[in-house]
C-alpha beads as a LAMMPS data file, in Angstrom:
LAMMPS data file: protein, C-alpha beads

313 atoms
312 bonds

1 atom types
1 bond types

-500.0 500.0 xlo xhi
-500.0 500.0 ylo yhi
-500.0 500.0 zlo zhi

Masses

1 110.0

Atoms # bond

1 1 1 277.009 285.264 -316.925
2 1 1 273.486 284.134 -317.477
3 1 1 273.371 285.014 -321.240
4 1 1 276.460 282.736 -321.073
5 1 1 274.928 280.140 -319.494
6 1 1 272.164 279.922 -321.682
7 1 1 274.213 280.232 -324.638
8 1 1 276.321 277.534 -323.671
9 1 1 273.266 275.299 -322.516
10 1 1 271.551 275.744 -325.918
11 1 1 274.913 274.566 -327.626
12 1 1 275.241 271.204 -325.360
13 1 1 271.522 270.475 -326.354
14 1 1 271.949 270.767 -329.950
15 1 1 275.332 269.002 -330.358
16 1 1 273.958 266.463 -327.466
17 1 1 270.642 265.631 -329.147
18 1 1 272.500 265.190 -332.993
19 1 1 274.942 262.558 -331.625
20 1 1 272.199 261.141 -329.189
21 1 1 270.019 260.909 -332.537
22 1 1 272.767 260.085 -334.949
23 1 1 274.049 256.869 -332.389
24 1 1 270.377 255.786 -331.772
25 1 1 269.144 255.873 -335.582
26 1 1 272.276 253.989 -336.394
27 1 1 271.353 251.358 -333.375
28 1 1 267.646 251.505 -334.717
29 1 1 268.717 250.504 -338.592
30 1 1 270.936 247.930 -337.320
31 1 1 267.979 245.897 -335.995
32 1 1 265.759 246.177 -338.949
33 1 1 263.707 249.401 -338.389
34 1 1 262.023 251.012 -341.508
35 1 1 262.334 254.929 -342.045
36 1 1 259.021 255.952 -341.106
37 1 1 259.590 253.966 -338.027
38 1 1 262.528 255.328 -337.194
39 1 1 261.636 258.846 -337.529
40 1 1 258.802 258.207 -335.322
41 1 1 260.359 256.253 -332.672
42 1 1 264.121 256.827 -332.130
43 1 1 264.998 260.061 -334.363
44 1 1 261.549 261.734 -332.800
45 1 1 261.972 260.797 -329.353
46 1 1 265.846 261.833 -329.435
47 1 1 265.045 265.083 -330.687
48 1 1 262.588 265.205 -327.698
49 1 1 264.827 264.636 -325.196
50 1 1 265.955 268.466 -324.610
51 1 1 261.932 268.938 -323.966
52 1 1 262.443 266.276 -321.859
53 1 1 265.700 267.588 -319.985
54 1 1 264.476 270.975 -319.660
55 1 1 260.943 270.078 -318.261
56 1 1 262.212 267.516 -315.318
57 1 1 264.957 270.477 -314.644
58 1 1 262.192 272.849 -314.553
59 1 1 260.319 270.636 -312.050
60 1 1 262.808 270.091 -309.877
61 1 1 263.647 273.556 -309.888
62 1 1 260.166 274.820 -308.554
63 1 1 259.400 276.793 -312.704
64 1 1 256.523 274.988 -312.969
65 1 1 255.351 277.384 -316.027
66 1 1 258.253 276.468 -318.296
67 1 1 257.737 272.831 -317.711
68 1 1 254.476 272.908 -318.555
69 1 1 254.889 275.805 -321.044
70 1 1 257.967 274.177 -323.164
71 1 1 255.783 270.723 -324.011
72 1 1 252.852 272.872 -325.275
73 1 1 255.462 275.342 -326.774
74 1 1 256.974 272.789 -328.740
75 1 1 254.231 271.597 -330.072
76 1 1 253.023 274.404 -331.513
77 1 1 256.317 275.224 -332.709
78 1 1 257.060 271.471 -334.379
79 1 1 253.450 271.578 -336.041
80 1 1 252.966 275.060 -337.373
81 1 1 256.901 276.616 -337.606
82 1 1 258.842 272.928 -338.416
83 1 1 256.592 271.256 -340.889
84 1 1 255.437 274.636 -342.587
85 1 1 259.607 274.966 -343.184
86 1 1 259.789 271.614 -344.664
87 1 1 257.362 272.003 -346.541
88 1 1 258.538 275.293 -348.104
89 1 1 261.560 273.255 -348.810
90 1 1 260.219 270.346 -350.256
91 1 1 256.527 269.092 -350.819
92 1 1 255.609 266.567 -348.312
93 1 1 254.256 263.229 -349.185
94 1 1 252.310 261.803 -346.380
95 1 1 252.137 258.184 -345.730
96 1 1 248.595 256.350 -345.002
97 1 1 250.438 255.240 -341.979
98 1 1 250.786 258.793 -340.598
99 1 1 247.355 259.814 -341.914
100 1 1 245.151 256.508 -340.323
101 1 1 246.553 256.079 -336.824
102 1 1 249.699 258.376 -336.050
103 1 1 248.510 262.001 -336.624
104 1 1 245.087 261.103 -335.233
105 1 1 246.784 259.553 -332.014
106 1 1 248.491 263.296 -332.023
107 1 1 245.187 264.777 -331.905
108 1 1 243.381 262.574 -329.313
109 1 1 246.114 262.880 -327.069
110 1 1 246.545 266.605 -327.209
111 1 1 242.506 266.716 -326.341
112 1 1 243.237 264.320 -323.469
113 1 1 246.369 266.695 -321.657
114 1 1 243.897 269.466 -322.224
115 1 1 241.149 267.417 -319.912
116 1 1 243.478 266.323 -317.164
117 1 1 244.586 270.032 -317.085
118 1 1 241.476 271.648 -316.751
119 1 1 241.774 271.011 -312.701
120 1 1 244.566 273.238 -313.234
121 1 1 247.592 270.243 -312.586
122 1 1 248.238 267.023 -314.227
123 1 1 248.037 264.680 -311.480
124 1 1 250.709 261.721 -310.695
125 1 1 248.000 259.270 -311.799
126 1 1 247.204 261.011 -314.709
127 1 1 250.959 261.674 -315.491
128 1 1 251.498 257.247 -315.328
129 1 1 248.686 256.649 -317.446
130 1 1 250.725 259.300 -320.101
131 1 1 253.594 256.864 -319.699
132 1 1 251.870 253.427 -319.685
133 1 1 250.352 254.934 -323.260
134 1 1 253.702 255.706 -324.315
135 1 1 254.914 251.929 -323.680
136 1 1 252.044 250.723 -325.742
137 1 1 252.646 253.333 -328.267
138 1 1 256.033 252.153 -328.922
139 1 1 255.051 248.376 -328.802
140 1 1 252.550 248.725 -331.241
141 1 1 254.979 250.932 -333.809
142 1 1 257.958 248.720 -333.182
143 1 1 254.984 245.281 -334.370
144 1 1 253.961 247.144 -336.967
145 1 1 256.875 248.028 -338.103
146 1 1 258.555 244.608 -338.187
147 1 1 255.221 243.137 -339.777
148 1 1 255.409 245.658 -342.338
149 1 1 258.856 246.414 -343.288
150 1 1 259.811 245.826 -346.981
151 1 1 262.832 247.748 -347.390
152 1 1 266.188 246.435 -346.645
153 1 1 268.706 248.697 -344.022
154 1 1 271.843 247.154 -344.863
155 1 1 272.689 250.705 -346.335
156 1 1 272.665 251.498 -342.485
157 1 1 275.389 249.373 -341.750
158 1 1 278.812 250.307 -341.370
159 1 1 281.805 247.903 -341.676
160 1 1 282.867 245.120 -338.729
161 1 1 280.868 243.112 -337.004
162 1 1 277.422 244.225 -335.283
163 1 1 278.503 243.994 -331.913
164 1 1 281.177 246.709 -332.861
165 1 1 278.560 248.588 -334.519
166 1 1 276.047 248.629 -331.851
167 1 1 278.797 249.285 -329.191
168 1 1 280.163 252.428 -330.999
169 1 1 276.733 254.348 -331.383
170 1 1 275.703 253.175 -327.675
171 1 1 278.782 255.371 -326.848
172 1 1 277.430 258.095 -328.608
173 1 1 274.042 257.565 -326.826
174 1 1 275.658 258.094 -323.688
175 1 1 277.204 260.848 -324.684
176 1 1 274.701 262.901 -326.099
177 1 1 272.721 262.062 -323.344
178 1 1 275.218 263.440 -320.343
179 1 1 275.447 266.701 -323.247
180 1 1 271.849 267.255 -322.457
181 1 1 271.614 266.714 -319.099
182 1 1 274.134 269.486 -318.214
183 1 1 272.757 271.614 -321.470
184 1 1 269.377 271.628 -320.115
185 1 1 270.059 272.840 -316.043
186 1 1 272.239 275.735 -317.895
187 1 1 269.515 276.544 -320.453
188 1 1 266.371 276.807 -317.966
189 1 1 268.721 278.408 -315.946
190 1 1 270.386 281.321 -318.009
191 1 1 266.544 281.525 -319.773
192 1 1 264.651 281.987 -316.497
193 1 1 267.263 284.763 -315.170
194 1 1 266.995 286.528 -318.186
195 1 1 263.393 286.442 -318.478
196 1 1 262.733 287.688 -314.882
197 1 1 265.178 290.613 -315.225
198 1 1 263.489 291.698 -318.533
199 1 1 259.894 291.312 -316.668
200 1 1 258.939 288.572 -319.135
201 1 1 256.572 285.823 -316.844
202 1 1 258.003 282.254 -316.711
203 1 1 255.201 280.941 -318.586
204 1 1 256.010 283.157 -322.223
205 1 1 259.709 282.245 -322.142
206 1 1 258.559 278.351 -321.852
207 1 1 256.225 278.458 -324.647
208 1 1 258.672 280.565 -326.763
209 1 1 262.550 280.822 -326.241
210 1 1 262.714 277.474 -323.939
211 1 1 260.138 275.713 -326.909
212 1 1 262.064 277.225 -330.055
213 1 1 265.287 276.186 -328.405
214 1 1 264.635 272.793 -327.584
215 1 1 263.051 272.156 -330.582
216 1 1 266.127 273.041 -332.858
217 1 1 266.968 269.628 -333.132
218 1 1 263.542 268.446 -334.717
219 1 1 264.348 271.806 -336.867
220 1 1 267.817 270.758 -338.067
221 1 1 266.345 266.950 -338.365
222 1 1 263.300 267.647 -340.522
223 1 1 265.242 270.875 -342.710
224 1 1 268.291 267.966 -343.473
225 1 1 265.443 265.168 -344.070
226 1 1 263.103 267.663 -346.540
227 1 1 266.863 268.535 -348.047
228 1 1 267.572 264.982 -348.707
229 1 1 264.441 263.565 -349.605
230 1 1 263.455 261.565 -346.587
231 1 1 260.531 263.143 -346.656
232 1 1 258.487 259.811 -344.203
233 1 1 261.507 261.216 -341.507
234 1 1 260.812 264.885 -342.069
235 1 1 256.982 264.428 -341.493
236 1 1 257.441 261.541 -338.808
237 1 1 260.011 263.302 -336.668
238 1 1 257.475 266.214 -335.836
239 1 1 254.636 263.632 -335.354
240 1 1 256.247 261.826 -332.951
241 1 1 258.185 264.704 -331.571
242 1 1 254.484 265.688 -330.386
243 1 1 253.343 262.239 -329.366
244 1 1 256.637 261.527 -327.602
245 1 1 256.257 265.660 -325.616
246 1 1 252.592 264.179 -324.865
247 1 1 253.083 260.918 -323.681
248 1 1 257.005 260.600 -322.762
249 1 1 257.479 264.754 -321.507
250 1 1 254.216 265.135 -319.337
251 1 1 253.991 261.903 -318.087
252 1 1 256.912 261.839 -316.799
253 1 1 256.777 265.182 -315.263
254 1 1 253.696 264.320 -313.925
255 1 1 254.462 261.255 -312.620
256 1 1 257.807 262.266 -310.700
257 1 1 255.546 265.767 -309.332
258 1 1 254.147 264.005 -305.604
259 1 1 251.508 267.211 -305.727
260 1 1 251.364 266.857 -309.591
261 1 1 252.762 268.943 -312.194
262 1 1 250.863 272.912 -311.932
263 1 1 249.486 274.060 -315.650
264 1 1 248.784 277.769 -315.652
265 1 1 245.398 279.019 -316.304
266 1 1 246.406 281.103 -319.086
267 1 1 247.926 277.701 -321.326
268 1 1 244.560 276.026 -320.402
269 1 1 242.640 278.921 -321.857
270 1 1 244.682 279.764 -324.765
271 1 1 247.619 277.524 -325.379
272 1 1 246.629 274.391 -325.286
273 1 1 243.385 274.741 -327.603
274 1 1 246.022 276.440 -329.663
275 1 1 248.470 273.257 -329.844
276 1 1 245.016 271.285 -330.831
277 1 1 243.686 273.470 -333.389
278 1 1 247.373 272.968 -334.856
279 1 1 247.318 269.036 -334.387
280 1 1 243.370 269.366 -336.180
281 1 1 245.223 271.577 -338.810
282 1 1 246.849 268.517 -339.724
283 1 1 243.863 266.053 -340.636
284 1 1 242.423 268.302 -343.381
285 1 1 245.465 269.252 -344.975
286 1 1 247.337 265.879 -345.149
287 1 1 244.110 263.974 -346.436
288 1 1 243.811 266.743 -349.140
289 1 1 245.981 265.357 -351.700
290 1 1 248.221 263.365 -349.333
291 1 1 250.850 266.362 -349.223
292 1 1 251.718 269.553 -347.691
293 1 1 251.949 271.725 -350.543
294 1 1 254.589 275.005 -350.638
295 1 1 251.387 276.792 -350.067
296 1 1 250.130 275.006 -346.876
297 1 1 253.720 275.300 -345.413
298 1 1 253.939 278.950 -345.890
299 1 1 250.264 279.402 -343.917
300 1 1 251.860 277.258 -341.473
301 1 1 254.286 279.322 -341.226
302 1 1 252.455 282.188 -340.890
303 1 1 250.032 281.283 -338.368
304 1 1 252.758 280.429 -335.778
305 1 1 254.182 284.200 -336.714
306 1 1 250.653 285.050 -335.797
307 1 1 250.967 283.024 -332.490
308 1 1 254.323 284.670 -331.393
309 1 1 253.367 288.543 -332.099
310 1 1 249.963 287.623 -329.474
311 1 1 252.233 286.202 -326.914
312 1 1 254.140 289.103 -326.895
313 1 1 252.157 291.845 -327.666

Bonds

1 1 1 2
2 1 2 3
3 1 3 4
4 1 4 5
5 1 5 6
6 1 6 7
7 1 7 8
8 1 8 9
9 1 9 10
10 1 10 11
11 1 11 12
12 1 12 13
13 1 13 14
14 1 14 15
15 1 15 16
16 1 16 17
17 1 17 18
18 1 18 19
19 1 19 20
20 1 20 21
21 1 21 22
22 1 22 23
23 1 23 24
24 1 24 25
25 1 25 26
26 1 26 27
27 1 27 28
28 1 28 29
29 1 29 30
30 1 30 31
31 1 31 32
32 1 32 33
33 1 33 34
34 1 34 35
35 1 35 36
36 1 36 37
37 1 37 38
38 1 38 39
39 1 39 40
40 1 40 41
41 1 41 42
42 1 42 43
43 1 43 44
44 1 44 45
45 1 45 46
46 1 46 47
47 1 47 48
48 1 48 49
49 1 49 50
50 1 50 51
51 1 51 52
52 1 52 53
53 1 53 54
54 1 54 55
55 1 55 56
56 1 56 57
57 1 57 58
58 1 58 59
59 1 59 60
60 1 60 61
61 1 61 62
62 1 62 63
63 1 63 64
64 1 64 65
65 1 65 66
66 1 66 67
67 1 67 68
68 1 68 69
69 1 69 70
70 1 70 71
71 1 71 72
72 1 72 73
73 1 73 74
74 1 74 75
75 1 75 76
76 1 76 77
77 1 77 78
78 1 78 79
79 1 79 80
80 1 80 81
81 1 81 82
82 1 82 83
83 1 83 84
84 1 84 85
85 1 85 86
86 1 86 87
87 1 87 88
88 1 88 89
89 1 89 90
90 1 90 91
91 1 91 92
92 1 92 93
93 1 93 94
94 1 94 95
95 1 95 96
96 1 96 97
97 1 97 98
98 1 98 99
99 1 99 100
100 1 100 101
101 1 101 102
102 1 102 103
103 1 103 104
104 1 104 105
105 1 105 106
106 1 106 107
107 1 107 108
108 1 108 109
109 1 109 110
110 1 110 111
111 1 111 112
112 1 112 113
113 1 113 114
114 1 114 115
115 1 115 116
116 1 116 117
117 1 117 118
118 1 118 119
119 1 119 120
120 1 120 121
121 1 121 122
122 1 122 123
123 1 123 124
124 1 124 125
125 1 125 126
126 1 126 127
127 1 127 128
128 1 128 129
129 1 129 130
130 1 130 131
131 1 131 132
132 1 132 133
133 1 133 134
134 1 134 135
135 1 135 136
136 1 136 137
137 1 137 138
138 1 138 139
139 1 139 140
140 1 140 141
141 1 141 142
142 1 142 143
143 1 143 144
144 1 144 145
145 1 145 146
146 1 146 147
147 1 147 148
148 1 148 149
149 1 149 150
150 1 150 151
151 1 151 152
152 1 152 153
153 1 153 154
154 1 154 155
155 1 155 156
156 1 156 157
157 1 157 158
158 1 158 159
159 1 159 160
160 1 160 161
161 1 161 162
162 1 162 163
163 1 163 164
164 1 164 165
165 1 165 166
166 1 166 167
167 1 167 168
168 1 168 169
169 1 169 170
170 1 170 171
171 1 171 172
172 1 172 173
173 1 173 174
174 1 174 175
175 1 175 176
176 1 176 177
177 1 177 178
178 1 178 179
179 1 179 180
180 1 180 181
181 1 181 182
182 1 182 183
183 1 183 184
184 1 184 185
185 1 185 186
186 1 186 187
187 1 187 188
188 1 188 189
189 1 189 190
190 1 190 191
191 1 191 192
192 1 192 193
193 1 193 194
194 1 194 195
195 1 195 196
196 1 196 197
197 1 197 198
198 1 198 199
199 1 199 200
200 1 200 201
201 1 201 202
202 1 202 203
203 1 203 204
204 1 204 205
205 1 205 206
206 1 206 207
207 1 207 208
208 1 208 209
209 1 209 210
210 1 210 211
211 1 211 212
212 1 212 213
213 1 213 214
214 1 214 215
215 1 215 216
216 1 216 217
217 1 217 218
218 1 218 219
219 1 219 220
220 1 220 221
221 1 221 222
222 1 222 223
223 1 223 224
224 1 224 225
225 1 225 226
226 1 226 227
227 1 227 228
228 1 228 229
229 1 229 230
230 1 230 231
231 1 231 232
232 1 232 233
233 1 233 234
234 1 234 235
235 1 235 236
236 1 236 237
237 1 237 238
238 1 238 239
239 1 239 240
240 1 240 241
241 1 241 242
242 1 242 243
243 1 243 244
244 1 244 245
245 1 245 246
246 1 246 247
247 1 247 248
248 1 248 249
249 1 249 250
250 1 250 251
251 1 251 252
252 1 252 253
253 1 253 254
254 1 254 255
255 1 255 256
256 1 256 257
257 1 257 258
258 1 258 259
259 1 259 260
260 1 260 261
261 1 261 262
262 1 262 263
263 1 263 264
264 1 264 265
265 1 265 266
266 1 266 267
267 1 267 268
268 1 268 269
269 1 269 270
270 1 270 271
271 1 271 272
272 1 272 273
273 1 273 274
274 1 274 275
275 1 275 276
276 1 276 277
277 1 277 278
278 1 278 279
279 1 279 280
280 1 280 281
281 1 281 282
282 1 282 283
283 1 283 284
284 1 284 285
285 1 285 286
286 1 286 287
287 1 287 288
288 1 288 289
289 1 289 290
290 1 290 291
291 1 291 292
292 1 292 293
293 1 293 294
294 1 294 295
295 1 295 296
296 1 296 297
297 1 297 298
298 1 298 299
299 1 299 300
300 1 300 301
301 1 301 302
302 1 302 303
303 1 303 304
304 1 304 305
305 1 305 306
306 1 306 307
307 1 307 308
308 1 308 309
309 1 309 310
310 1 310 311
311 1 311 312
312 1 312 313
């Protein structure tokens, strides 16, 4: 029944978080948003939202580990396992944009979670200055975007009038939305069972299956992206993915935990400094040459392989 569960949970997130993205990105376009911006804003934090599902489930649920665990998780995993298969796919051309202010954003923040962690919890406080970041985050995209855009997204637009248009995907919003919210309680759920009746701690199945599983929608959305040539979506859905888990994902948690949300020593130690060396892996490799090269991707790749055999073993 649990492997059921969890089965069944993993399939909700998936299909909730594609129409959730699909209806938002349409919503997004409609209004004037450029690619980049739209991978880092509304595809990114749509993908996100199973993190997000699965981590407030988590909390309310008492598993402190896999809330805590599935952010840093899927960070790791977005970095190291998502862009190093894009990149294998496709060679990635990396905006200036990304390189000047969003990928160093990614790294600053992912030092700062690591400080308000060391005390072993992420405080309420801490957790609503996460959010209030988040806020400005998005303001300062969303003005930058409109400042900047050049390109025109009538190719977004679908036939009848806007109102129609924007009504339609807002549907699908909702939709994908009450998909996740059921996918995630069966997901932790059928995940934590199994784990405890195979003797694996709380905290490994958060930073592995609950991480990889959550983040198969950044997975499908990059893969499809690198596929297609979008390559400013395939790059700036992981990016803000990260931000978004950062930010959105922890500060939330944080903010809703009255005693604050518990990080285990072991993450502090190992895990997180591991999810910033992989954010600091970005800086030299997209300023050398602007691109992730078929090369980089496969170390990527095979770094994260490296990170998952140590977990276990």
């Amino acid at each position: 029944m649990e492997l059921l569960l969890f089965i069944l949970g993993l399939v909700f997130l998936i299909f909730g978080a594609e129409i959730l993205v699909n209806g938002a990105s349409k919503i997004a376009a409609t209004v004037g948003l450029s690619p980049l911006i739209i991978g880092l804003t509304v595809v990114a934090f749509g993908t996100s939202s199973p993190e997000l599902s699965v981590s407030l489930k988590s909390l309310l649920s008492g598993q402190v580990d896999v809330a805590a665990g599935n952010v840093i998780g899927s960070n790791i995993f977005n970095v190291l396992f998502i862009l190093g298969l894009s990149a294998l796919i496709t060679p990635l051309i990396i905006t200036q944009k990304l390189i000047r202010f969003d990928v160093p954003i990614m790294v600053i923040l992912s030092v700062a979670v690591w400080l308000f962690s060391l005390n072993g919890s992420i405080s309420q406080l801490e957790g609503g200055i996460l959010f209030i970041a988040l806020l400005i985050y998005i303001f300062i995209l969303i003005y930058k975007g409109k400042k900047d855009q050049t390109e025109d997204t009538s190719d977004y637009s679908e036939g009848g009038s806007r109102f129609k248009l924007l009504l339609k995907n807002g549907i699908f919003v909702i939709l994908g939305l009450v998909l996740l919210v059921y996918g995630s309680r069966w997901f932790v759920d059928g995940a934590v069972t199994l784990a405890r009746h195979f003797g694996v701690s709380e905290l490994v199945i958060g930073l592995t299956i609950v991480a990889m599983g959550t983040s198969l929608p950044e997975v499908f959305t990059s893969a499809v992206a690198a596929f297609r040539g979008e390559r400013d979506i395939a790059v700036g859905n992981v990016v803000g993915s990260n931000i978004f888990n950062l930010l959105g994902v922890l500060g939330m948690t944080g903010l809703l935990s009255k005693t604050g949300m518990i990080v285990n020593s072991s993450a502090i130690s190992f895990d997180i400094p591991v999810m910033i060396f992989a954010a600091l892996l970005c800086l030299p490799i997209f300023f050398s040459g602007k691109i992730i090269s078929r090369k980089e991707g496969g170390v990527m790749l095979g770094l994260y392989v490296l990170y998952i055999v140590y977990l276990i073993y």
